[in-house]
C-alpha positions as CSV (number, residue, x, y, z in Angstrom):
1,X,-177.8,-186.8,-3.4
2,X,-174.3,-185.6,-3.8
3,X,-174.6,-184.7,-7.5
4,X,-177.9,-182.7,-6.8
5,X,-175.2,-180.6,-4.1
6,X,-173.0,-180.7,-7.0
7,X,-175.1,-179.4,-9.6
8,X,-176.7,-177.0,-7.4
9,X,-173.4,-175.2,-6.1
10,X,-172.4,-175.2,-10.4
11,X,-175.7,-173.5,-10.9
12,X,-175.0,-170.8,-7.8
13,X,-171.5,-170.6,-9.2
14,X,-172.8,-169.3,-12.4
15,X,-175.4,-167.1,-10.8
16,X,-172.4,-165.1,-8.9
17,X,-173.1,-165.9,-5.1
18,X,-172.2,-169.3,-3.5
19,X,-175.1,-170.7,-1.7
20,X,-173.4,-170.7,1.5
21,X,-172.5,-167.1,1.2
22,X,-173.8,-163.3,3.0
23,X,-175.8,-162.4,-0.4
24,X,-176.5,-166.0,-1.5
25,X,-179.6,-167.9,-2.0
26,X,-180.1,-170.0,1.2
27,X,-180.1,-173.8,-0.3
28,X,-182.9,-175.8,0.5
29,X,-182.8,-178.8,2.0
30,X,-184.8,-182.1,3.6
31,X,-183.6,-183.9,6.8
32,X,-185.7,-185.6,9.6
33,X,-186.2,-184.4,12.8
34,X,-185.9,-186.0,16.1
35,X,-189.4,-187.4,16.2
36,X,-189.0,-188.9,12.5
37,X,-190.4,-186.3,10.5
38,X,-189.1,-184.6,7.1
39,X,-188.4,-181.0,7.8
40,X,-187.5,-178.5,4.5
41,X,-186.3,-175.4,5.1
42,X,-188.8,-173.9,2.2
43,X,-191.5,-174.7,5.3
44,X,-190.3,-171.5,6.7
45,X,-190.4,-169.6,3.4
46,X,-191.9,-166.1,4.6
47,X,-190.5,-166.1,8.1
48,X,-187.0,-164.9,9.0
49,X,-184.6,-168.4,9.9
50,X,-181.5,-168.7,12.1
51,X,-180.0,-172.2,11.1
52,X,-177.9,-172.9,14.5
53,X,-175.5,-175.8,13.4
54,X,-173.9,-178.0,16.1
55,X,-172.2,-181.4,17.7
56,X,-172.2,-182.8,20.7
57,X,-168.2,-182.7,21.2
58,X,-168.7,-179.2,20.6
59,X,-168.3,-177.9,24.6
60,X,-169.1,-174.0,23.0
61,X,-172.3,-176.0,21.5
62,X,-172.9,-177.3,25.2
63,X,-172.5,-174.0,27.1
64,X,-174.4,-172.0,24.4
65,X,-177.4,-174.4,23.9
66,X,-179.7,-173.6,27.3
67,X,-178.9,-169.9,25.8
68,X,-180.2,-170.5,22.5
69,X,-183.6,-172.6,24.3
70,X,-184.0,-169.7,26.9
71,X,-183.6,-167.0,24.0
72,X,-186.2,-169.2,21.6
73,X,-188.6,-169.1,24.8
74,X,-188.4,-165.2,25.0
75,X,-189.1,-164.4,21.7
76,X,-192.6,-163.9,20.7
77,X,-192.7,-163.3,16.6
78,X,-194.6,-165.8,14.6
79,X,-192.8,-164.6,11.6
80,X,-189.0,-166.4,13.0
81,X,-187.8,-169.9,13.9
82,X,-185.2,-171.2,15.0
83,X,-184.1,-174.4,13.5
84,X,-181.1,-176.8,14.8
85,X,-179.0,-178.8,12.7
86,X,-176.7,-181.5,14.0
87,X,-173.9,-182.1,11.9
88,X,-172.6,-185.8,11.6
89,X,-174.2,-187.9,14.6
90,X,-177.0,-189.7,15.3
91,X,-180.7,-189.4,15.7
92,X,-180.0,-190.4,19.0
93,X,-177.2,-188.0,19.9
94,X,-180.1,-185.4,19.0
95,X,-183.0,-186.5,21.0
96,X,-180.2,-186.8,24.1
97,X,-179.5,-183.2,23.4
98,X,-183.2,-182.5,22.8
99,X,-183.7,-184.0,26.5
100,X,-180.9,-182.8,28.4
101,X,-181.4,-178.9,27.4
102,X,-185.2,-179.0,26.9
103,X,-185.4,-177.2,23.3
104,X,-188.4,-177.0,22.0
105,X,-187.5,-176.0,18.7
106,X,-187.0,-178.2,15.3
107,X,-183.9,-180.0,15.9
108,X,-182.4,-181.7,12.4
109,X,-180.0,-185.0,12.2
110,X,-177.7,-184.3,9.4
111,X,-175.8,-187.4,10.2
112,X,-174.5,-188.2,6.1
113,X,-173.3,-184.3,6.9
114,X,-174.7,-183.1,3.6
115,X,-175.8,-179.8,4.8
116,X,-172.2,-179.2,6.5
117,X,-171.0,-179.2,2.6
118,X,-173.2,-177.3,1.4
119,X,-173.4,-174.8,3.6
120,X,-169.4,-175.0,4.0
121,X,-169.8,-175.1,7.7
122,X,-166.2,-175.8,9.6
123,X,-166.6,-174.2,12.8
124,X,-169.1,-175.2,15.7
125,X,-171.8,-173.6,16.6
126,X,-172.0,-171.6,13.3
127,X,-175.2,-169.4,13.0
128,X,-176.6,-168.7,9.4
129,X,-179.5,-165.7,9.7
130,X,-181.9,-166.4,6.7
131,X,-184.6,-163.2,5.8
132,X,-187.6,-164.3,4.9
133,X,-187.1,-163.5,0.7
134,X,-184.4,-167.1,1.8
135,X,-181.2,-164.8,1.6
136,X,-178.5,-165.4,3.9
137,X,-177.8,-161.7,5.6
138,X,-175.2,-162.5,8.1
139,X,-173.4,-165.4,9.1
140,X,-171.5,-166.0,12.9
141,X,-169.4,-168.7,13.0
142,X,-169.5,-169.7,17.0
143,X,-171.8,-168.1,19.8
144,X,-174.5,-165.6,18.9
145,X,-176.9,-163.8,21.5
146,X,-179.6,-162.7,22.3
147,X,-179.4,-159.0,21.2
148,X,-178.5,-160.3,17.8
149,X,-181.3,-162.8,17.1
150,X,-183.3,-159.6,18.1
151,X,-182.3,-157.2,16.4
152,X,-182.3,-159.8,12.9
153,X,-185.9,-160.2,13.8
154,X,-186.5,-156.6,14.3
155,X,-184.9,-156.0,10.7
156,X,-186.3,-158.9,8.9
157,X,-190.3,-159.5,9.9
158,X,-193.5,-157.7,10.7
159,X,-194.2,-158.3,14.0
């Protein structure tokens, strides 16, 4: 799996934009969810994405998270999703989480932390806001908010 990273990054490298970039081609990628099941981020393809990465030693990622469910639980576009990507712990850690704060959104174990590299993400929670063409347009590294996610949306779909 790490030489398919490697050989994607060397293909973005030639193309001029790093994957993990504003202006990049938003890498696809495969992990489970908490139930079990393989998630891809081309399911989403057409629909505007915010990839919320965090940990569970993360207290930000703590304070922030019944934020992120209660801002998921207010929005009403069929054409967004949140998706939830825990970096470096286990499926257990997750569903805990899952539990705890009630989110009803996709929440992906990244436990090898292959994701983390290739989206070069070093600071938690980082927020990656994907349009729907799978271009990264804007990239917060720690808390976002609700006005933000909304006016993304607002930009980026239909509805």
């Amino acid at each position: 799996m790490r030489y398919i990273l490697l050989a994607l990054l060397t293909i973005c490298l030639a193309c001029g934009k790093l994957p993990h970039e504003v202006g990049g081609t938003a890498p696809d990628f495969a992990l489970k969810d908490t139930a079990g099941k393989v998630v891809k981020l081309s399911d989403y393809k057409g629909k505007a994405v915010l990839l919320h990465f965090w940990t569970d030693f993360c207290k930000s990622c703590k304070v922030e998270f019944p934020k992120i469910q209660e801002m998921h639980e207010g929005i009403k576009s069929n054409d967004f999703a949140l998706v939830a990507v825990n970096l470096g712990q286990s499926k257990e850690i997750s569903q805990k989480f899952q539990q705890e704060f009630g989110a009803t959104f996709p929440m992906l174990i990244d436990s090898q932390n292959l994701i983390q590299t290739l989206y070069q993400v070093k600071v938690y929670p980082t927020n990656i806001f994907i349009n729907p063409e799978g271009k990264i347009v804007r990239i917060i590294r720690g808390w976002t908010n609700k006005q933000t996610v909304e006016v993304f949306i607002a930009q980026h779909t239909k509805s």
